[in-house]
PAZAPA-4460 file (N, C-alpha, C; in steps of 0.05 Angstrom, whole numbers, plus 32768, in hexadecimal, padded with zeros to 4 digits):
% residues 135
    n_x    n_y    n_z   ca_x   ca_y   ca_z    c_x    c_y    c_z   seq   type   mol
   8AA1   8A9C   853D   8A94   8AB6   853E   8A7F   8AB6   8555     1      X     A
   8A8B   8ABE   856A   8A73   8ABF   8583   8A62   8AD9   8588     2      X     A
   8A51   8AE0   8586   8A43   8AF5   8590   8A3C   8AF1   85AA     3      X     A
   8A3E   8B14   85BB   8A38   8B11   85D2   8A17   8B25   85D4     4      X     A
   8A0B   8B1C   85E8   89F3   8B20   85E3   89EF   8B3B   85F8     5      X     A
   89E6   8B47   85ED   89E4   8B64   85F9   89C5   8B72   8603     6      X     A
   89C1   8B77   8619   89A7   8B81   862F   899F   8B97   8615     7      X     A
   898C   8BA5   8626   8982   8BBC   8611   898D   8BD5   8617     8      X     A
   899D   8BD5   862F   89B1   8BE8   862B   89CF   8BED   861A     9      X     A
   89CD   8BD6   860C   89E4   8BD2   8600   89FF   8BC1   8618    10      X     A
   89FB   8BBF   8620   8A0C   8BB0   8636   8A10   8B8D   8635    11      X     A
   8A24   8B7D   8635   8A25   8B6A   8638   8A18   8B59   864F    12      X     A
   89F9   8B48   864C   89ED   8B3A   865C   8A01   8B2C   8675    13      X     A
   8A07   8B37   8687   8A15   8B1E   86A4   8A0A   8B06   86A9    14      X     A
   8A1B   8AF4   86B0   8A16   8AD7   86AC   8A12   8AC8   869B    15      X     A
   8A0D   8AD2   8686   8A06   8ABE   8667   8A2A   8AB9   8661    16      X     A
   8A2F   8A9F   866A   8A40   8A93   8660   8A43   8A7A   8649    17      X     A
   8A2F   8A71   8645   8A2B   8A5A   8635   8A2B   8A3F   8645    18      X     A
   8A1F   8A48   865B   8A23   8A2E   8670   8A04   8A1B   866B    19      X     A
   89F5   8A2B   8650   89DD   8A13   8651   89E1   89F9   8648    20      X     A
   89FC   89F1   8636   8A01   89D2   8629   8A01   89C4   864C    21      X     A
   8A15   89C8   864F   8A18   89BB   8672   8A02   89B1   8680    22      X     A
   89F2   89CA   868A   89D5   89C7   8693   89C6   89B1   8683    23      X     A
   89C0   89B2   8670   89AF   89A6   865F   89C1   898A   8664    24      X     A
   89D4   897E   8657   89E0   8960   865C   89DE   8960   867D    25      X     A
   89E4   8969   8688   89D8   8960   86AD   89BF   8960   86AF    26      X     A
   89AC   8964   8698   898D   8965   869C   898D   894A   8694    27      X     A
   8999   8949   8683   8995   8930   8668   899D   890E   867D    28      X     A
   89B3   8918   8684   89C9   88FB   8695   89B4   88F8   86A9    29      X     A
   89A1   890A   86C0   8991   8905   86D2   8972   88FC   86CC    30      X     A
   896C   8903   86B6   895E   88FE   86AA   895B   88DC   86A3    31      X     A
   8975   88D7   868D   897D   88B9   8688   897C   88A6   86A3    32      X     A
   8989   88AC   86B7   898E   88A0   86D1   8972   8899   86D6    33      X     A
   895B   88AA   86DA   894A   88AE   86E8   8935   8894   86CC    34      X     A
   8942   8899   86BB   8928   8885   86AC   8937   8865   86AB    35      X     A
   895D   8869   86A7   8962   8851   86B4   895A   883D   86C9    36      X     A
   8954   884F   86E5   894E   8840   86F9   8932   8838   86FD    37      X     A
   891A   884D   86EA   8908   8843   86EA   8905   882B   86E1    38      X     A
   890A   8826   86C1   8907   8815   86B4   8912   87FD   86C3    39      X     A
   8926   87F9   86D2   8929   87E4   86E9   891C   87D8   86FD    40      X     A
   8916   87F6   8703   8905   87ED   871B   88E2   87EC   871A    41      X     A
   88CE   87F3   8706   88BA   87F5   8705   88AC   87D9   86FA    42      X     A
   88BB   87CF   86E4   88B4   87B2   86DF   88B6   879E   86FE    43      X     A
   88CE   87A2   870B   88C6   8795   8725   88B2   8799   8735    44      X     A
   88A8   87B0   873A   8892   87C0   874B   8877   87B1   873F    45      X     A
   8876   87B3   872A   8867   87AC   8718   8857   8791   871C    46      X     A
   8874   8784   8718   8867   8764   8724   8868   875C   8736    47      X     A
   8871   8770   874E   886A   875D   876A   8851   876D   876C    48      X     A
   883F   877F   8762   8824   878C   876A   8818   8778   8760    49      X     A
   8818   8765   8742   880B   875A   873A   8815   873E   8749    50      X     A
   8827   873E   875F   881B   8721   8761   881E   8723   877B    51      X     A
   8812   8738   8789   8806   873D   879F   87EA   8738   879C    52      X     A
   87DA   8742   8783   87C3   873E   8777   87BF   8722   877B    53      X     A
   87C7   8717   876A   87C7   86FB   8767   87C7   86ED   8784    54      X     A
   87DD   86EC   878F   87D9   86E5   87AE   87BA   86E7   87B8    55      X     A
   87AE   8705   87B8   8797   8705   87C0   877F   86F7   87B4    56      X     A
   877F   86F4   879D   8769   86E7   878A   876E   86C7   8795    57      X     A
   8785   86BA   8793   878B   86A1   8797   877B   86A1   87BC    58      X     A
   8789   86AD   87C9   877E   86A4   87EB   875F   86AE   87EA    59      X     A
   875B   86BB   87D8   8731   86B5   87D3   8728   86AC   87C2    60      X     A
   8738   8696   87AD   872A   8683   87A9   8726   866C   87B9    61      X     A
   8746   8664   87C6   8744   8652   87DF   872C   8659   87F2    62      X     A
   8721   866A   87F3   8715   866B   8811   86F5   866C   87FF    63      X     A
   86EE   8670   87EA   86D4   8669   87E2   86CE   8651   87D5    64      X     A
   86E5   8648   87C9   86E8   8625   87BE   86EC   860E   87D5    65      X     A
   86F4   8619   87F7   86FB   8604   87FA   8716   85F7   87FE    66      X     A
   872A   8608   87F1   873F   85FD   87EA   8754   85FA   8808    67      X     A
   8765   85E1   8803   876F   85ED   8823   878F   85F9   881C    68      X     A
   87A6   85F4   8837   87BC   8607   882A   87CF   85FC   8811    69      X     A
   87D3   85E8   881B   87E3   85DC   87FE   87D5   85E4   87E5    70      X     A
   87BF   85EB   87DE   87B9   85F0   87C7   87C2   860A   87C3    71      X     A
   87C2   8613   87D7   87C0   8631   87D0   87E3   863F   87D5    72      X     A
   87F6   862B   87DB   8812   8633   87D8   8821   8626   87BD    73      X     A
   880B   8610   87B5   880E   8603   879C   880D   861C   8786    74      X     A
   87F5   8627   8782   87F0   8639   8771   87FF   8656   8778    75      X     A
   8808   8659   878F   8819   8673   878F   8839   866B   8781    76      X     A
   8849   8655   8788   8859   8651   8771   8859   8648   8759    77      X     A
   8843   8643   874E   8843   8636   8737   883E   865B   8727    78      X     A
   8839   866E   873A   883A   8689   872C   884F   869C   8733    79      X     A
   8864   8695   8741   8882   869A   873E   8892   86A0   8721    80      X     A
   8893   8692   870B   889A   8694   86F7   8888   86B1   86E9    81      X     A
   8872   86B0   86F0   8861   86C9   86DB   8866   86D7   86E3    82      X     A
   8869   86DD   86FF   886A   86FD   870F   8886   8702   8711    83      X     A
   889B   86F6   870E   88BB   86F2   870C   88BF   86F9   8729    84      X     A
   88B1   86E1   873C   88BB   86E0   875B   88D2   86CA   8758    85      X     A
   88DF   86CA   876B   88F8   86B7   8766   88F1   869C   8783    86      X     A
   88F5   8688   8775   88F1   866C   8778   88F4   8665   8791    87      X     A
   890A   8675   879F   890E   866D   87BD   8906   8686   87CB    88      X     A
   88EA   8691   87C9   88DD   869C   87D2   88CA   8687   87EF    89      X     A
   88C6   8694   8803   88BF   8686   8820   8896   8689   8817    90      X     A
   8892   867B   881E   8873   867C   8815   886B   866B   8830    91      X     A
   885A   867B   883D   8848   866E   8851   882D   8678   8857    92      X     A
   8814   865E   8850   8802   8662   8854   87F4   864B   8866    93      X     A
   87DC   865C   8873   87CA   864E   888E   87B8   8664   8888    94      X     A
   879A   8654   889E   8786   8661   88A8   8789   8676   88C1    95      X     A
   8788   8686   88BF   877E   8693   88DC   876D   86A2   88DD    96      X     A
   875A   8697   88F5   873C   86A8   88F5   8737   86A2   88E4    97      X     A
   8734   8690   88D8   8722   8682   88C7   8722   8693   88AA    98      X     A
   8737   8696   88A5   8739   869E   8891   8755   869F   887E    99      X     A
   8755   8695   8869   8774   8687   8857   877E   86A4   8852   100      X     A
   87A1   8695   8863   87B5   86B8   8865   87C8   86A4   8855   101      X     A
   87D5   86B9   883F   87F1   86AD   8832   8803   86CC   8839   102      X     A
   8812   86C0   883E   882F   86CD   8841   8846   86C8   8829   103      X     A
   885A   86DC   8820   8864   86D8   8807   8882   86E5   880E   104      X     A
   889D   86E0   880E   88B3   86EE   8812   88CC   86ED   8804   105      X     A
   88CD   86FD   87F8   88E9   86F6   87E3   88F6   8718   87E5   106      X     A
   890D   8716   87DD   8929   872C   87D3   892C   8728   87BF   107      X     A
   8931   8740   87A8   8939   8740   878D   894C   8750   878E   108      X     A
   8964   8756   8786   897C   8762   877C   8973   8770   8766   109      X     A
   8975   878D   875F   8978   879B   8749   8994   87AA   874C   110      X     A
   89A8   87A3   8732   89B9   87A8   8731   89B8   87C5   871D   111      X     A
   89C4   87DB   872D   89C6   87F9   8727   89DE   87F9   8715   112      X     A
   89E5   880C   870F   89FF   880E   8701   8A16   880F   8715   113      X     A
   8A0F   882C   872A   8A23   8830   8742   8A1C   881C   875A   114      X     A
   8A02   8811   875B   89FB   8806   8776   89E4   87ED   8771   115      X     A
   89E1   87DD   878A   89D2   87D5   8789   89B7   87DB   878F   116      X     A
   899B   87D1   8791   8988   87D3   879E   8970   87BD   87A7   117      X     A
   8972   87B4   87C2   8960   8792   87C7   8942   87A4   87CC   118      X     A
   8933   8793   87B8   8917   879D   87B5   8908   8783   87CC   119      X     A
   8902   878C   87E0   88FB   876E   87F5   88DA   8771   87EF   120      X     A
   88D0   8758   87EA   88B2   874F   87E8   88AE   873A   8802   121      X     A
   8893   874F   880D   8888   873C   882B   8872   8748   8829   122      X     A
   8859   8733   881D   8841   873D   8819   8830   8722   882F   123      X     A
   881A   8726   8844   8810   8720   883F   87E6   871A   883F   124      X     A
   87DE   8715   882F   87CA   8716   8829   87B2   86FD   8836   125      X     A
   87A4   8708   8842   8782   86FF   884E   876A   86F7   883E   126      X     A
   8768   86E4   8840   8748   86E2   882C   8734   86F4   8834   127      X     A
   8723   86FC   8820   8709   8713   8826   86F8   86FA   883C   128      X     A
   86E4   8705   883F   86D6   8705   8854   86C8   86E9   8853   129      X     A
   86D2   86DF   8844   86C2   86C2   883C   86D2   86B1   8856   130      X     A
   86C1   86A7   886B   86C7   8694   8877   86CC   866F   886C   131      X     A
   86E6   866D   8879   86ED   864F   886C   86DD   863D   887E   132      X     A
   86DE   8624   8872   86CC   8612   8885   86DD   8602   8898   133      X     A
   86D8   85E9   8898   86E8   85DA   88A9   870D   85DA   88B0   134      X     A
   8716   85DF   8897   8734   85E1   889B   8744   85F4   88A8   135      X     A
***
């Protein structure tokens, strides 16, 4: 029993076909997509900001402790596992200008349903203003 919906002239409304289920599931499927790929991709985002952070905290402790570079590429992989950077990540650190620079480079693969996408991490970070001493 379908009723057709009628203007205030008595006339059958044009264009009301019942095309809102359609609309609505293409809201719904773009919608899902859109929180699929978040949910993929934001936990990654996530932790390479936080261990960009980290990067920076570590190359200013080195440079107010003292510390020289081996310590300070020691402690950037031993925080690989927390930040979920991957192991054969390129890590290079030195002074320049007198001041401890680490460099950090890795590719991650996030696998889409239709596609792929390489999230590339190349951060790198300067100690604050604290001049290092002899090394």
């Amino acid at each position: 029993m379908t009723e057709t919906r009628r203007s205030s002239s008595g006339l059958p409304r044009a264009g009301e076909r019942g095309n809102a289920r359609l609309k609505f599931l293409l809201v719904l499927a773009l919608i899902g997509a859109a929180l699929f790929v978040g949910s993929q991709y934001v936990p990654l985002a996530y932790n390479a900001r936080a261990f960009e952070s980290f990067m920076q905290d570590t190359v200013d402790n080195a440079a107010a402790t003292d510390k020289n570079s081996a310590w300070v590429e020691q402690q950037l992989r031993r925080g690989f596992e927390d930040y979920g950077v991957p192991d054969d990540a390129a890590v290079t650190v030195g002074v320049n200008d007198t001041r401890m620079e680490a460099s950090v480079q890795y590719s991650q693969t996030l696998s889409l349903v239709f596609t792929e996408y390489d999230y590339d991490f190349d951060r790198t970070v300067r100690s604050s203003s604290v001049v290092m001493g002899k090394k």
